[in-house]
C-alpha positions in Angstrom: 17.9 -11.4 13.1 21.9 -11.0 12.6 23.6 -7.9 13.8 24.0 -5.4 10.4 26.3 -2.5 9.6 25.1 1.1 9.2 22.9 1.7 6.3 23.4 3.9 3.6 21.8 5.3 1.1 23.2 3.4 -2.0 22.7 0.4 0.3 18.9 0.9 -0.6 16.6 0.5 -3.3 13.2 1.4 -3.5 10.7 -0.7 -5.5 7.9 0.7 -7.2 5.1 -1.9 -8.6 3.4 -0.2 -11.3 0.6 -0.4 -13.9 -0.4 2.7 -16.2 1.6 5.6 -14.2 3.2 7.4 -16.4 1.5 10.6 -15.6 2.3 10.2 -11.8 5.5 8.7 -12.4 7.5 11.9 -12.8 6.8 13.3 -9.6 7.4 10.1 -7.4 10.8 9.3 -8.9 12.4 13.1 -8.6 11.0 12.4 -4.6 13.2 9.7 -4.1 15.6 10.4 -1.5 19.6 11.1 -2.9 21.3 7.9 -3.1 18.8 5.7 -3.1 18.6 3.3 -6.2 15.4 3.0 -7.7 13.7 -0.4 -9.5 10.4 0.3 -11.1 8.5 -3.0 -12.1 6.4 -2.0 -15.1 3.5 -4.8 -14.8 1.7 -5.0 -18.3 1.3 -1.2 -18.7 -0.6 0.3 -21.5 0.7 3.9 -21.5 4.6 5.2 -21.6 5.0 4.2 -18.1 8.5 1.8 -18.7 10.0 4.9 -20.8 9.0 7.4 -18.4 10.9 5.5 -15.7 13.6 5.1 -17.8 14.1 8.6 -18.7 14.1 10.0 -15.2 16.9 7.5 -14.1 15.4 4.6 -12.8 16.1 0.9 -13.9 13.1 -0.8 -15.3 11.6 -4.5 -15.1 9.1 -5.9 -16.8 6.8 -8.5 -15.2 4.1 -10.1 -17.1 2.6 -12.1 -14.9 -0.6 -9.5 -13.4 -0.9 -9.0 -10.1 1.1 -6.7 -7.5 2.8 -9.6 -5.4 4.2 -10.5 -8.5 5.3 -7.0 -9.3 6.8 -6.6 -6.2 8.6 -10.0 -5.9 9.9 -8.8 -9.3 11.6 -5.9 -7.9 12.6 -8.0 -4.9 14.7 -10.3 -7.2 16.2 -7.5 -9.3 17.7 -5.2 -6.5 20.9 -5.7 -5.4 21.0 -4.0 -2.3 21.1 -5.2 1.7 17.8 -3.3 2.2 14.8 -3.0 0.0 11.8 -0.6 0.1 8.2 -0.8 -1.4 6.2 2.0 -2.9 3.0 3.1 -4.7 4.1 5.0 -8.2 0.6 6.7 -8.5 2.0 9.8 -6.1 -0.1 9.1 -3.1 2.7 8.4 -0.7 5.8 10.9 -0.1 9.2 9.1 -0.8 10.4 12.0 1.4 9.1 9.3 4.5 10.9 6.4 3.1 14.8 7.2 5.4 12.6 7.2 8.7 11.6 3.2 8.3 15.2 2.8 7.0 16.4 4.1 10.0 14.2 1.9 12.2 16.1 -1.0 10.7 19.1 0.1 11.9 17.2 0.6 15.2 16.2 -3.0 15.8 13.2 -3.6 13.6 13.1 -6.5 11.5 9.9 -5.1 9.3 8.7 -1.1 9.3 5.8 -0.1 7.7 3.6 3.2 6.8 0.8 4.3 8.4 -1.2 6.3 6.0 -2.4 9.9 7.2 -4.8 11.0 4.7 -4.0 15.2 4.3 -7.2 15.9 3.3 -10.9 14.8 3.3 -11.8 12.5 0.6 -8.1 11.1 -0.1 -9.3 7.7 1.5 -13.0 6.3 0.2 -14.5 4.4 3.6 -14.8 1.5 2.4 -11.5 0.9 1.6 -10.4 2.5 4.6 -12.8 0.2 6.9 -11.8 -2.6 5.3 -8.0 -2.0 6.1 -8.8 -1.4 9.9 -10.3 -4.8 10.0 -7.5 -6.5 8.9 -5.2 -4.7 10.6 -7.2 -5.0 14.1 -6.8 -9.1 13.3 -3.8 -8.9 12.9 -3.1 -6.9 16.3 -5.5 -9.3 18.3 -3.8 -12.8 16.4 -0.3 -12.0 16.0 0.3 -8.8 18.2 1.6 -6.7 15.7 1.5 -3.1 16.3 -0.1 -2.3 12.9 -3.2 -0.1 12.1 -2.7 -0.2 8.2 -1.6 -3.3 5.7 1.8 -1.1 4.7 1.9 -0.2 1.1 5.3 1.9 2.5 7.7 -1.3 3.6 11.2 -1.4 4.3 13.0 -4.6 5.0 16.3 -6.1 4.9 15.9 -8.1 1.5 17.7 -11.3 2.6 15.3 -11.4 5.4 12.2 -10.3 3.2 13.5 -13.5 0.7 13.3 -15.4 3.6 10.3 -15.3 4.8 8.9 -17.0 1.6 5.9 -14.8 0.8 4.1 -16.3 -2.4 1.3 -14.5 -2.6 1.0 -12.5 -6.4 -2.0 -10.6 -6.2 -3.0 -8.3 -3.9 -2.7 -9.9 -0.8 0.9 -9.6 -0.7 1.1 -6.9 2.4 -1.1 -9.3 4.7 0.8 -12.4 3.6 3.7 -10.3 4.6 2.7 -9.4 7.9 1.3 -13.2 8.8 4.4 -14.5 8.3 6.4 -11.8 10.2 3.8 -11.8 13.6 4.8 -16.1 12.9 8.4 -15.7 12.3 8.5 -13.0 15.7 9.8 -9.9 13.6 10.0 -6.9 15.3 7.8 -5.1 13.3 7.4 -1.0 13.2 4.7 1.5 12.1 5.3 4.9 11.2 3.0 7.5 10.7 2.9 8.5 6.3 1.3 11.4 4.3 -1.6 9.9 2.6 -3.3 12.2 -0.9 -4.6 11.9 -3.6 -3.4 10.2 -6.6 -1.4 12.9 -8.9 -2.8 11.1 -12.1 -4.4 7.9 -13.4 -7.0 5.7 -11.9 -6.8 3.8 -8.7 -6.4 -0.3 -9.1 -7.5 -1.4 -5.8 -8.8 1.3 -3.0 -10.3 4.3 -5.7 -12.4 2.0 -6.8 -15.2 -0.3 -5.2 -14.6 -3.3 -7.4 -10.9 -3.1 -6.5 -11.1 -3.0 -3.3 -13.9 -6.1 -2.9 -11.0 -8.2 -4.9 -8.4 -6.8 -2.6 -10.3 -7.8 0.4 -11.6 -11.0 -0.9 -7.5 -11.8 -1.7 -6.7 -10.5 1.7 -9.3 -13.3 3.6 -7.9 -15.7 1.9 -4.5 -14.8 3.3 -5.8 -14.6 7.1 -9.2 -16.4 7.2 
């Protein structure tokens, strides 16, 4: 990768994906580190969640087409910043962590990713969770990435990240991410994240059994 200046906060903008997270939404948004521009893709919601965002400052997509990829690559398109983060807007992951993976940037990395720490029993059903290691061990053994955990807290330079090419829409955007970085030899860097529970709502993907059966069905598709 080319040699970057410095970054800054209002030279990042963190993208949340969201469907139905109004109640959480409050909470995750007043987390968000000074400076840092926020983009939160409202993907077919039901409840309040695109005037909730509004009201607490951030700018707000819409994005029709279902799916998280798609709700992410919508947020992708729409920032306007040299570095773009990706975050959960149901409360489970601290914002507070998002300026150590900047930072890592700025360090070398072409790719740093989360590591969730769940902080209390429970946060993190089993099967989800064994179905993550899995992955994650396939992708250590195929492309030697140092990754114990598919990232649902990224930050990447969004140039790059547009470069890469990742098309996946549904759910298995965060493998299809990581493929193509072990391919394109990206430095890639995991950091250790506070995991809890959702502050409100339901879970889409790993609360749920059914979710995370389509999540890992999307995600074998992506590494076979």
């Amino acid at each position: 990768m080319s040699e970057h200046k410095p970054t800054t906060p209002p030279d990042v903008t963190v993208v949340i994906p969201c469907m139905n997270e109004a109640g959480s939404l409050p909470g995750v948004l007043a987390a968000v580190p000074d400076g840092y521009r926020t983009v939160v893709v409202d993907n077919n919601s039901t409840d309040d969640t695109a005037g909730v965002a509004s009201a607490h400052g951030a700018w707000v997509v819409r994005e029709q087409i279902p799916g998280y990829g798609s709700a992410v690559h919508a947020g992708i398109l729409a920032a306007q910043t040299p570095v773009v983060c990706v975050l959960d807007g149901d409360g489970s992951m601290d914002p507070c962590d998002l300026p150590r993976l900047v930072a890592s940037l700025d360090s070398g990395a072409d790719l740093a990713v989360g590591r969730r720490r769940a902080d209390r029993r429970g946060t993190w059903p089993l099967y989800s969770r064994l179905g993550n290691a899995f992955l994650a061990a396939r992708l250590r053994r195929r492309y030697g990435l140092p990754v114990h955990d598919l990232g649902p807290m990224r930050a990447v330079r969004r140039q790059d990240l547009l470069d890469l090419h990742v098309d996946d829409r549904r759910s298995g955007y965060p493998l299809q991410l990581l493929v193509l970085a072990g391919r394109a030899k990206w430095r890639v860097v995991e950091h250790d994240i506070t995991y809890r529970p959702r502050t409100a709502g339901t879970s889409k993907v790993s609360g749920s059994l059914k979710g995370t059966v389509t999540a890992v069905h999307d995600f074998w598709k992506v590494i076979g």
